[in-house]
C-alpha positions in Angstrom: 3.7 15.2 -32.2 7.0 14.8 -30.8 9.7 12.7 -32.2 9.3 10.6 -29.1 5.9 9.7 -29.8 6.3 8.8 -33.3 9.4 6.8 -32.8 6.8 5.0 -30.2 3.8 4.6 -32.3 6.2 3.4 -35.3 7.2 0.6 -32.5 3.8 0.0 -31.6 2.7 -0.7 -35.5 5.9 -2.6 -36.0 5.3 -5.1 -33.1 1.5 -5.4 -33.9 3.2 -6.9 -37.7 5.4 -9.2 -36.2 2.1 -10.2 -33.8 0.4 -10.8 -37.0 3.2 -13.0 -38.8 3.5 -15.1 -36.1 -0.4 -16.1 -35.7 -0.5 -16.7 -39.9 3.1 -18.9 -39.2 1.1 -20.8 -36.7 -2.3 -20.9 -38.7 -0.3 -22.8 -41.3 1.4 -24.8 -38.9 -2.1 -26.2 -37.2 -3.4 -26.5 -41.5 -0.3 -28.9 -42.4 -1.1 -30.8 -38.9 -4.2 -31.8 -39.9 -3.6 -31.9 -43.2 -1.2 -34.4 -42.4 -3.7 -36.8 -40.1 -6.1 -36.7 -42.9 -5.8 -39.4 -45.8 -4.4 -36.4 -48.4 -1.0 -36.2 -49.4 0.4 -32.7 -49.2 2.6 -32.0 -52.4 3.1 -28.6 -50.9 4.9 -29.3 -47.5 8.1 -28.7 -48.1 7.1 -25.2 -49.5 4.7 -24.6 -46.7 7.4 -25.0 -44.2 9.6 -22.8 -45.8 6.8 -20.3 -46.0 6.5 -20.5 -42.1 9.8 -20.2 -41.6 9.8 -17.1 -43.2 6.7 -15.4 -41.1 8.6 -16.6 -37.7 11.7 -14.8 -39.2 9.7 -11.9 -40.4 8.0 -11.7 -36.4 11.8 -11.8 -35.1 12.6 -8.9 -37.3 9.9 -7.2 -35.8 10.7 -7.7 -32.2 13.2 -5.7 -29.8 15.8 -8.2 -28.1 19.1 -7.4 -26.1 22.4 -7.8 -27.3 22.8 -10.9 -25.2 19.4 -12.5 -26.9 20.8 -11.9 -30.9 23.8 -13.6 -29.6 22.4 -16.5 -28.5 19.7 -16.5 -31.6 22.9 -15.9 -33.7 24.4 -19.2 -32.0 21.5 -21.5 -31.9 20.9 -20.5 -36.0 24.4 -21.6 -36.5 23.4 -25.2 -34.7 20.7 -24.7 -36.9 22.8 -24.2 -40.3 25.4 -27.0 -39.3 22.5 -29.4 -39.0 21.0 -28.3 -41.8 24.1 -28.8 -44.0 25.2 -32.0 -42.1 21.7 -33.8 -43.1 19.4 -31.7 -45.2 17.2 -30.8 -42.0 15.5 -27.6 -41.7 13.6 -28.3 -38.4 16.2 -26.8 -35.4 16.1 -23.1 -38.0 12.6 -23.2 -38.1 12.5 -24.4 -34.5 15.0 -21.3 -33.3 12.6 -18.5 -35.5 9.7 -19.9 -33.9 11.3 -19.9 -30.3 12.4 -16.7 -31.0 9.3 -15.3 -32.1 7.3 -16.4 -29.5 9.0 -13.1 -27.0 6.8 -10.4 -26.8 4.1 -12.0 -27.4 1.2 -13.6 -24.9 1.9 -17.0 -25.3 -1.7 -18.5 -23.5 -3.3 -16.2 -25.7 -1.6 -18.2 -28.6 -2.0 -21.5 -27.0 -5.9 -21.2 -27.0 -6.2 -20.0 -30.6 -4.0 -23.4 -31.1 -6.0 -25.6 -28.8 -9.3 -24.9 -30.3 -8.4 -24.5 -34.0 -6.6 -28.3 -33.4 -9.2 -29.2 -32.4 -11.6 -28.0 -34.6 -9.5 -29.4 -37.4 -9.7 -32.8 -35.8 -13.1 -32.8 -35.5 -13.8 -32.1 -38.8 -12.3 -35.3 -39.8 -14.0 -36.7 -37.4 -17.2 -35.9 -38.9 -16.2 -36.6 -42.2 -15.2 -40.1 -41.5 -18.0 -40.9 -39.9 -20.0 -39.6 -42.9 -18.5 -41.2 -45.2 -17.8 -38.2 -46.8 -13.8 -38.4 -46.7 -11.4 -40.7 -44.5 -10.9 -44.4 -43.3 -13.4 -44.8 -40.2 -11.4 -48.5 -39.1 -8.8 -50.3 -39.4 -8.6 -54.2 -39.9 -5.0 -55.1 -40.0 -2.6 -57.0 -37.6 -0.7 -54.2 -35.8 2.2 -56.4 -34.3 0.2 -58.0 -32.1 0.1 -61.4 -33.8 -3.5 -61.3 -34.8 -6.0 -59.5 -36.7 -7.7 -56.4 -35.3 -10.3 -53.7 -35.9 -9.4 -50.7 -34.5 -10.9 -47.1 -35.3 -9.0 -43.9 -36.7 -12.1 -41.6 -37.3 -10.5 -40.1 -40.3 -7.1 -39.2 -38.4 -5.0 -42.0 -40.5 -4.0 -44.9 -37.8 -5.9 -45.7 -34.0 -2.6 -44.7 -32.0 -2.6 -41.1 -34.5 -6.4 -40.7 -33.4 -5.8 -41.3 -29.4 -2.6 -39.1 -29.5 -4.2 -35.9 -30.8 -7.2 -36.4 -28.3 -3.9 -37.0 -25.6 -2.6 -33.4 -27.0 -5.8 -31.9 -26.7 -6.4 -33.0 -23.3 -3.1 -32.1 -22.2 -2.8 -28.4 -23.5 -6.7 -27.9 -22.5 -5.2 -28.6 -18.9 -2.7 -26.4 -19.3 -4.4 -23.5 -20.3 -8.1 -24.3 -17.6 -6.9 -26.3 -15.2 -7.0 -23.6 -12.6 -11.0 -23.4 -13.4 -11.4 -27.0 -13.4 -14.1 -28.6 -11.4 -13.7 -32.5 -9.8 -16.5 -33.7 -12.4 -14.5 -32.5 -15.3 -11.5 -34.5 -14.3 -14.0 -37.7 -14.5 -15.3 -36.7 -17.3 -12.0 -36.5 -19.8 -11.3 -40.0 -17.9 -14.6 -41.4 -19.3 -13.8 -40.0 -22.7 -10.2 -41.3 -22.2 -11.5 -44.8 -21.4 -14.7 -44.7 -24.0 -12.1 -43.7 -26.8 -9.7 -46.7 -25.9 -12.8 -49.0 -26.6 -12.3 -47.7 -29.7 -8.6 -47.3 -30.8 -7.1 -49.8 -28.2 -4.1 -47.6 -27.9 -3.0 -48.6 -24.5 -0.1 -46.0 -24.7 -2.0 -43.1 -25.7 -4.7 -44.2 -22.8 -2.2 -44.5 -20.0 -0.2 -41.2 -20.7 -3.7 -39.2 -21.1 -4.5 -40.8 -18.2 -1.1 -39.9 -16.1 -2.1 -36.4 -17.3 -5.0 -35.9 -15.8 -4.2 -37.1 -12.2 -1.2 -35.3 -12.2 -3.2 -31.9 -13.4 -5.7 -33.0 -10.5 -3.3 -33.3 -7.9 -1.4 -30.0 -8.5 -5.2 -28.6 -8.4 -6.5 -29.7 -5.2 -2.7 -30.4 -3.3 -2.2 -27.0 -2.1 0.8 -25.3 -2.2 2.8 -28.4 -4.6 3.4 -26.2 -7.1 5.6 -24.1 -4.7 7.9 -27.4 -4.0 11.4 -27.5 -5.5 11.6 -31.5 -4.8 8.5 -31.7 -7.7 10.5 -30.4 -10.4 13.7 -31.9 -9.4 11.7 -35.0 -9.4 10.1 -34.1 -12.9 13.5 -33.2 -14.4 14.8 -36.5 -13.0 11.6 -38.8 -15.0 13.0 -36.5 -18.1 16.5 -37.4 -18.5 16.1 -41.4 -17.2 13.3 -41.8 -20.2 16.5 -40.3 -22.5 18.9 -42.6 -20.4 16.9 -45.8 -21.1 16.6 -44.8 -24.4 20.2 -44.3 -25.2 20.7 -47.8 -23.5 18.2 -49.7 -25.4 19.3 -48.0 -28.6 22.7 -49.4 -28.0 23.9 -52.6 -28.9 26.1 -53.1 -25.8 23.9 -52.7 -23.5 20.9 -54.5 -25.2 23.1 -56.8 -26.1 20.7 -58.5 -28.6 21.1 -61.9 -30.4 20.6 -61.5 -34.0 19.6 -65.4 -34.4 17.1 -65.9 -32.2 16.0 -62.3 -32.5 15.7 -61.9 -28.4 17.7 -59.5 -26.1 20.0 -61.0 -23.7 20.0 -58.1 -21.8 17.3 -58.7 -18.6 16.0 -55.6 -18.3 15.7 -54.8 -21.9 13.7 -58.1 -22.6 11.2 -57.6 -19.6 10.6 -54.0 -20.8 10.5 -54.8 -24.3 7.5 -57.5 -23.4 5.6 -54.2 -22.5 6.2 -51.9 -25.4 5.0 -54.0 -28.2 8.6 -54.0 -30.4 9.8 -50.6 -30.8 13.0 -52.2 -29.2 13.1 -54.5 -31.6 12.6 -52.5 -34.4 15.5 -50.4 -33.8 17.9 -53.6 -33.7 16.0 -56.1 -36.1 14.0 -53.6 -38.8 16.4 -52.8 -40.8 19.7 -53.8 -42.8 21.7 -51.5 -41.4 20.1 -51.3 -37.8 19.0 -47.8 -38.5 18.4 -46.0 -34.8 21.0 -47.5 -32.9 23.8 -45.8 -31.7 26.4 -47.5 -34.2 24.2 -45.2 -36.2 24.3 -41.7 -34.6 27.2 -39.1 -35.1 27.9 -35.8 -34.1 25.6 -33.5 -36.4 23.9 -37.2 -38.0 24.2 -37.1 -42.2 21.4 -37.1 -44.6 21.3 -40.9 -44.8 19.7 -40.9 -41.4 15.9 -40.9 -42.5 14.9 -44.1 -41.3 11.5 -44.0 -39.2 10.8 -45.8 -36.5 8.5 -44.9 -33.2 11.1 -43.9 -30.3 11.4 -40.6 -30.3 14.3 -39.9 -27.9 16.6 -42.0 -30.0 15.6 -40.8 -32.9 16.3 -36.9 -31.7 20.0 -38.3 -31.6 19.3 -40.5 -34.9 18.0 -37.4 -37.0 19.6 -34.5 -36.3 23.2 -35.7 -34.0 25.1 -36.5 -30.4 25.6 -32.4 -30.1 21.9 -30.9 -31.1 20.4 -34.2 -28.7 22.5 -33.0 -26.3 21.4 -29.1 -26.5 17.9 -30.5 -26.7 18.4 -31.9 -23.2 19.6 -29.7 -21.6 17.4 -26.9 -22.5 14.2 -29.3 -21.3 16.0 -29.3 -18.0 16.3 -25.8 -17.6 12.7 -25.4 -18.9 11.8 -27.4 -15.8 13.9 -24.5 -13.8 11.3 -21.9 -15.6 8.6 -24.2 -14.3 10.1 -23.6 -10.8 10.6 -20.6 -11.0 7.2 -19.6 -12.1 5.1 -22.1 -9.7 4.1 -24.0 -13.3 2.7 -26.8 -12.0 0.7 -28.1 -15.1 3.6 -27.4 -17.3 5.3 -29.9 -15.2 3.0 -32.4 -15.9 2.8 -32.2 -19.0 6.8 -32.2 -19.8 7.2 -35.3 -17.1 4.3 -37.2 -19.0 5.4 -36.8 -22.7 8.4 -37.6 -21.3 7.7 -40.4 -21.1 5.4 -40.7 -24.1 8.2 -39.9 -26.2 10.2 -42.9 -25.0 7.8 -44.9 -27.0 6.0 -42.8 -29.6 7.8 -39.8 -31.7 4.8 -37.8 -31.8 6.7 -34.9 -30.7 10.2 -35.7 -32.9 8.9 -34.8 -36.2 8.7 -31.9 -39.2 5.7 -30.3 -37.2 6.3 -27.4 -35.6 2.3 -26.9 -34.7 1.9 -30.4 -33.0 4.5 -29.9 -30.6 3.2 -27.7 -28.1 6.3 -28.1 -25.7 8.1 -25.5 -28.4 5.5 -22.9 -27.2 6.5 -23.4 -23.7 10.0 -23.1 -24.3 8.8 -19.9 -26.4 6.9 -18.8 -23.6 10.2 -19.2 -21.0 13.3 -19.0 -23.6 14.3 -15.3 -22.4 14.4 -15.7 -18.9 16.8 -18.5 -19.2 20.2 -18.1 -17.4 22.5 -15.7 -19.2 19.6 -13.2 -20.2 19.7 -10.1 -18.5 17.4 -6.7 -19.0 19.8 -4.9 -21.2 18.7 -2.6 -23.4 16.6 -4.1 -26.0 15.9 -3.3 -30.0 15.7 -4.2 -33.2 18.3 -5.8 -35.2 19.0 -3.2 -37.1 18.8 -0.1 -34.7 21.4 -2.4 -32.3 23.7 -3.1 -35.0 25.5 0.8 -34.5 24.7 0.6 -30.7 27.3 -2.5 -30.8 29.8 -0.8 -32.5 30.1 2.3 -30.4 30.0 0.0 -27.8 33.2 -1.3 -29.4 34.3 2.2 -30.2 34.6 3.0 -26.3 
């Protein structure tokens, strides 16, 4: 056997190593996901995450990138490392490995091992509610509402928790089948939509799964959308004005709330704050400090910053800072470019629709990697962003002397 060959076939087992570190990093991901939605408290978390961490690193180790590509993983681990120093965060270095990881490998391939272990780890909890065996099956509380309600969870922990995974599910089944779909199985996920807000009376999580599946309908039967530019500039547009209106109610200035009478003064605040149950509120009037607002938010944020509440834009800038929000933003916008570029209809959809999920709800802002299914598609599209060309490509370590003879000429 030539060298040649065995230089090749020692690529070939490397790569099929880093294949199988990323799929355990993800099988752990999906575990502490449902873990998580369950009753149990996980006293192993923290480790856990570190332990994924570690297998996404371990997959980028084993995979050939350019030059360019180290650079830029070399720049976003230092965003990584300043936020992680600034506040204690380890989410954007465990965000970048798994990004990074994600090259080289078939990313729809991944997505359906996801989809259906999800949601074979929801349904289990399901089951075991409904049982009895383990897990709440209702819950009879006021939930801000001003009167008492019984709403069902089905083991998942809270009603809006319970209609949000189904939402996920529904939204990354779409992605991956809606090319197959017939018109009967749009109706059907809208019965199931509709029959399961009978039961958790989550009007957010109904509408957006909703929104979903008429937009996946219309870029299935409307021939030839998906090859419109207008659709993603529209899509990008719905993207940044749910982050614009959530700077703006986030800031005191602009809400321009009376801390007496606990009302906005701001019009357009108050009439959409009449709609979204008091998540603007709770950002001005829940705490002492008015944790979430923007007299709260710095450049890289500071390990104070912990407070929860359920807008998830704001609490991107909250969390982790002005600069990594920013970054954030813009690399959703050029993920809509990718979209474009690659006729991704349903992609679109689902980006333009937790858009605007997000405003409200922080599903997707959290310590869950494996939730987020967004971070695959940026996986999926990071290395054909702008700036990446088809240089020669390696590991780390047989690039390192290619670099310095490089420097050498």
């Amino acid at each position: 056997m030539s060298v040649e060959r065995r230089e090749r076939k020692s690529e070939l087992h490397i790569d099929k190593i880093g294949i199988w570190l990323l799929y355990l990093s993800v099988t752990l991901e999906i575990i502490i996901v449902i873990v998580d939605k369950s009753n149990y408290t996980n006293p192993l978390e923290g480790q856990l995450f570190r332990l994924t961490f570690l297998l996404a690193a371990g997959k980028v180790l084993c995979t050939r990138y350019s030059v360019k590509e180290w650079a830029a993983l070399v720049l976003f681990g230092l965003l990584g490392l300043v936020s992680y120093k600034a506040t204690g965060r380890n989410e954007i270095l465990r965000i970048v490995a798994f990004v990074a990881a994600c090259k080289g490998t078939d990313v729809k391939k991944l997505l359906k091992y996801v989809f259906y272990m999800t949601a074979a780890g929801c349904l289990l909890l399901v089951v075991l509610s409904l049982t009895g065996i383990y897990g709440g099956l209702a819950l009879e509380t006021d939930f801000g509402r001003g009167y008492t309600q019984v709403r069902y969870c089905l083991g998942l922990g809270h009603p809006n928790a319970l209609h949000c995974m189904f939402m996920m599910l529904v939204l990354l089944g779409l992605y991956l089948y809606n090319d197959k779909m017939k018109w009967y199985a749009y109706a059907v996920l809208s019965a199931m939509n509709y029959a399961l807000y009978l039961l958790t009376d989550s009007n957010t999580g109904m509408i957006i799964t909703f929104c979903g599946i008429f937009g996946a309908a219309v870029v299935h039967y409307w021939k030839g959308l998906q090859e419109k530019k207008g659709i993603y500039i529209a899509g990008a547009a719905v993207f940044l004005l749910c982050v614009v209106f959530s700077v703006m109610a986030a800031d005191r200035g602009f809400a321009k709330p009376d801390y007496v009478t606990f009302q906005f003064n701001n019009p357009m605040v108050a009439k959409v704050e009449a709609h979204l149950n008091g998540r603007i509120r709770d950002l001005h009037y829940g705490s002492v400090n008015r944790e979430g607002t923007t007299a709260t938010w710095s450049l890289f944020s500071r390990p104070e910053n912990d407070h929860f509440f359920d807008m998830g834009f704001v609490r991107v800038f909250y969390w982790y800072g002005i600069v990594p929000g920013l970054v954030y933003v813009v690399l959703h916008v050029l993920l809509t470019g990718k979209f474009y570029k690659n006729k991704d209809g349903m992609g679109l959809v689902m980006v333009t629709v937790l858009a605007v999920y997000t405003v409200v709800e922080a599903h997707l802002v959290s310590v869950y990697i494996g939730r987020n299914y967004l971070l695959f598609l940026m996986g999926m599209y990071a290395f054909g962003m702008p700036g990446f060309g088809k240089e020669r490509e390696g590991y780390l370590w047989s690039l390192v002397p290619m670099f310095f003879l490089k420097s050498e000429k």
